[in-house]
ChimeraX commands (.cxc) that place a marker at each C-alpha (Angstrom):
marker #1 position -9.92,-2.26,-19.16 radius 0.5
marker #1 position -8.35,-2.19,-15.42 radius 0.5
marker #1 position -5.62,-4.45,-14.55 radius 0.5
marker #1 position -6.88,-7.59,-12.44 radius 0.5
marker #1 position -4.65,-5.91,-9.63 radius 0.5
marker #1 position -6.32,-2.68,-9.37 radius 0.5
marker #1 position -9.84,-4.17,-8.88 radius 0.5
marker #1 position -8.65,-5.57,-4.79 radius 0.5
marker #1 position -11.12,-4.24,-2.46 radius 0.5
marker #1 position -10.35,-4.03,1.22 radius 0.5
marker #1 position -12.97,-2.80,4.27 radius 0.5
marker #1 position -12.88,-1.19,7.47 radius 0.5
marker #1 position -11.44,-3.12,10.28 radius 0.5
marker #1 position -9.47,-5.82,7.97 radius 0.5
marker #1 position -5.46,-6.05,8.02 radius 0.5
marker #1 position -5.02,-5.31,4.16 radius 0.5
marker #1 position -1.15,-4.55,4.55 radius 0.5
marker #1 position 0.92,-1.80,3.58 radius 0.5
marker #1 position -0.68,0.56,0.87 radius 0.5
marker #1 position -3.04,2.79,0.00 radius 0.5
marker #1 position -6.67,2.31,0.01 radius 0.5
marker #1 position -8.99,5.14,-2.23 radius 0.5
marker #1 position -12.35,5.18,-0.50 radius 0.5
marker #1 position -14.93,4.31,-3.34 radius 0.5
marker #1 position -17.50,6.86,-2.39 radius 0.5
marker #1 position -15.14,9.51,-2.08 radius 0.5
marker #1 position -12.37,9.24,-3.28 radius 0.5
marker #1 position -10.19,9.68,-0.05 radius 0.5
marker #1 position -6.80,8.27,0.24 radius 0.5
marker #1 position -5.93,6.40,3.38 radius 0.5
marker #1 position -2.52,5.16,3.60 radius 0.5
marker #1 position -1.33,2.25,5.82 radius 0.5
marker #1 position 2.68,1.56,6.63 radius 0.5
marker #1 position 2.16,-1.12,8.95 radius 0.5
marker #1 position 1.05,-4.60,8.33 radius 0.5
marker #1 position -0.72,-4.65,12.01 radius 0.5
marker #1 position -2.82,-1.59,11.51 radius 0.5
marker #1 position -6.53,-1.99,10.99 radius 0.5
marker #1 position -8.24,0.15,7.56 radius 0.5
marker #1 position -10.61,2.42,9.33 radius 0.5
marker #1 position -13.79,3.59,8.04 radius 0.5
marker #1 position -12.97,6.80,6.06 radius 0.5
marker #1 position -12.38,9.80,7.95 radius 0.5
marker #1 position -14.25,12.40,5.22 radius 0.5
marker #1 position -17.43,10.32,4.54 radius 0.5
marker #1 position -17.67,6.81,6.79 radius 0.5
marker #1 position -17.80,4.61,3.95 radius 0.5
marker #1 position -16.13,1.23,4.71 radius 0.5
marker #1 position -14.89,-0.11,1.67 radius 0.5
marker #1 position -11.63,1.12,-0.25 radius 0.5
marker #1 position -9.84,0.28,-3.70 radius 0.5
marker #1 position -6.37,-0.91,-3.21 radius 0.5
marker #1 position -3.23,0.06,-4.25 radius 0.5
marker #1 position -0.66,-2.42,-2.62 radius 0.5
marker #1 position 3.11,-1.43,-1.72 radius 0.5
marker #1 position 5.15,-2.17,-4.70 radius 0.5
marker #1 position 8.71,-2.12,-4.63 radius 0.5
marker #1 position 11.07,-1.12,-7.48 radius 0.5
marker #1 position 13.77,-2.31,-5.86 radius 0.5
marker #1 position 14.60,-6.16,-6.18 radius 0.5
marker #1 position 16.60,-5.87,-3.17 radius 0.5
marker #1 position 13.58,-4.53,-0.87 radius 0.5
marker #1 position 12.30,-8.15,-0.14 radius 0.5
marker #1 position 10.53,-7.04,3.73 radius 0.5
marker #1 position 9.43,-4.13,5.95 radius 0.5
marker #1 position 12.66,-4.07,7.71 radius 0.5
marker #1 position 14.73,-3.59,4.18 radius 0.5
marker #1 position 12.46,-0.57,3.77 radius 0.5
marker #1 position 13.37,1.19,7.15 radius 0.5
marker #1 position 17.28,0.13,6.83 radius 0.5
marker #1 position 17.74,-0.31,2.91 radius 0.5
marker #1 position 20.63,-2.81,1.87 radius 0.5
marker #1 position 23.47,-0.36,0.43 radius 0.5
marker #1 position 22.76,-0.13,-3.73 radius 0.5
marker #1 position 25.89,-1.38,-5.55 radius 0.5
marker #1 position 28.28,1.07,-7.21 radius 0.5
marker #1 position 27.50,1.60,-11.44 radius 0.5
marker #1 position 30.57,0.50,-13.05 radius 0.5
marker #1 position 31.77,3.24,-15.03 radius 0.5
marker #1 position 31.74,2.85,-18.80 radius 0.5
marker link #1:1,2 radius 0.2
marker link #1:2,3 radius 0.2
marker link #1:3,4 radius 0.2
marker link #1:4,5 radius 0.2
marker link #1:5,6 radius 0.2
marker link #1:6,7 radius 0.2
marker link #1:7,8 radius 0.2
marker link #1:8,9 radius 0.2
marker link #1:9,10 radius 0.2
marker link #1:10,11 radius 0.2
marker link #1:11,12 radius 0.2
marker link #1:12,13 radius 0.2
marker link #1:13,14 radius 0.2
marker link #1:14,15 radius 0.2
marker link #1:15,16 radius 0.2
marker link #1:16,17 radius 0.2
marker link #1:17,18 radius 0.2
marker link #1:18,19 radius 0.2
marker link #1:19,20 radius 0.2
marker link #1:20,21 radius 0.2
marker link #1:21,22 radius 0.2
marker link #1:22,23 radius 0.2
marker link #1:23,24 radius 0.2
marker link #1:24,25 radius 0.2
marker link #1:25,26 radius 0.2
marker link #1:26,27 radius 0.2
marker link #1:27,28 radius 0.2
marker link #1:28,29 radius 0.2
marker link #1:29,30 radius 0.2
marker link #1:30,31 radius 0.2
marker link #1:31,32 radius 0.2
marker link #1:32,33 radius 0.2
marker link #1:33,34 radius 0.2
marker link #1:34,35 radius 0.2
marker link #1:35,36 radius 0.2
marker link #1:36,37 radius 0.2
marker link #1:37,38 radius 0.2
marker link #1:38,39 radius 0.2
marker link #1:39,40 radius 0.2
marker link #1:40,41 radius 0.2
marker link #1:41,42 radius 0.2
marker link #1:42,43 radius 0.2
marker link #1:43,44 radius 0.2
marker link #1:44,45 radius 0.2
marker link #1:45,46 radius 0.2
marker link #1:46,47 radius 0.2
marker link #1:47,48 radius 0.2
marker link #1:48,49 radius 0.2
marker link #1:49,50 radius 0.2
marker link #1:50,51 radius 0.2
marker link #1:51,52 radius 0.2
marker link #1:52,53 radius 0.2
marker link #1:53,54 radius 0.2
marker link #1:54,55 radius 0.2
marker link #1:55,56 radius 0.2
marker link #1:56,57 radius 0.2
marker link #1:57,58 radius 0.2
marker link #1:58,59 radius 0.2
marker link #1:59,60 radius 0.2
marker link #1:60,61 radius 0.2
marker link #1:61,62 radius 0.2
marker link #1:62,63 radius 0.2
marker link #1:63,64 radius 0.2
marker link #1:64,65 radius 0.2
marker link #1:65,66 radius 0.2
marker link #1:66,67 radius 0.2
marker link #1:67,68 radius 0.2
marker link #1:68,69 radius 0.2
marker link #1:69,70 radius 0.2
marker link #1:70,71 radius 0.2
marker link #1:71,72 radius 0.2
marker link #1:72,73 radius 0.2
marker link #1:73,74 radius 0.2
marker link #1:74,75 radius 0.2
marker link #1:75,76 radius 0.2
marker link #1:76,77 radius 0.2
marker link #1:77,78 radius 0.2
marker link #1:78,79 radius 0.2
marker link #1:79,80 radius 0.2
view
């Protein structure tokens, strides 16, 4: 069974936020960076709606968009 997280639909013209979005006719990946662009309607087949796959970070120090473009410096390992 799919994780809750995986079932998110978005559709043309809404903000979803950064991510990517696989067109569910098609299978098309559309990939937003911004979280003031619109989803548009998928450029191979029209289709409106999309499955989401939300920006993750792996990072617990990547807390906004602006951490992302200028990443705080990653701490030294200490040497064992």
């Amino acid at each position: 069974m799919a994780e809750p997280e995986t079932n998110k639909t978005a559709k043309a013209g809404e903000k979803p936020g950064p991510g990517r979005f696989i067109c569910i006719d098609c299978g098309r990946e559309v990939r937003i960076d911004s979280s003031d662009e619109d989803l548009v309607k998928c450029p191979t087949c029209a289709c409106e709606m999309y499955n989401c796959l939300p920006m993750t970070h792996i990072r617990p120090d990547i807390k906004s968009p602006e951490d992302v473009l200028n990443p705080p410096e990653r701490k030294k390992p200490e040497n064992r």
